[in-house]
C-alpha positions, 0 to 999 in steps of 0.5 A, a space after each residue: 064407636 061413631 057412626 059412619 056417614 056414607 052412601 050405598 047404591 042398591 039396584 031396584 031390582 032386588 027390592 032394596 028400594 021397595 023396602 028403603 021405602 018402607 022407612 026399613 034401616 040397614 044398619 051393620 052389627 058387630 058382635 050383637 049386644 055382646 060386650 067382648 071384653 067381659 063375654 069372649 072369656 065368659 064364652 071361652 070358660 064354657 067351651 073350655 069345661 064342656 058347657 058350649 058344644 061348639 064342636 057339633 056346630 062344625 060340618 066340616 074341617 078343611 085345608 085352606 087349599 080346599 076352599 074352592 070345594 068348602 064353598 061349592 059344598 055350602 052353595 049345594 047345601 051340603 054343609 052348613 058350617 066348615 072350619 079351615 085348619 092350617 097346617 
């Protein structure tokens, strides 16, 4: 994928300028160094047969109309990750 050009604007008053003057780089990441195509199946299988417990990961489910409330929770820190269901 090609890298793309742009600009950002941060405000000095978060510090961005202090660290963009440190030589710091911001650079965004997709997936880490995961090749999708060979690990999601990889990663998929495990789940599948018990060997990823990506369950005990999830604080909470909830419905998409209680999202307001999933947010409030996580700026509280009451929960750490929720999961919306629909339906």
């Amino acid at each position: 994928m090609p890298a793309r050009q742009g600009s950002w604007r941060f405000p000095a008053s978060h510090g961005y300028a202090v660290a963009l003057m440190q030589e710091k780089r911001i650079r965004r990441s997709s997936y880490g160094d995961a090749r999708p195509a060979r690990d999601f199946p990889m990663l998929a299988r495990a789940y599948l047969e018990g060997r990823l417990m990506l369950d005990e990961l999830i604080t909470q489910r909830i419905r998409l109309d209680a999202i307001n409330e999933a947010f409030s929770a996580l700026r509280e820190g009451k929960v750490i990750r929720s999961v919306i269901t629909f339906g």
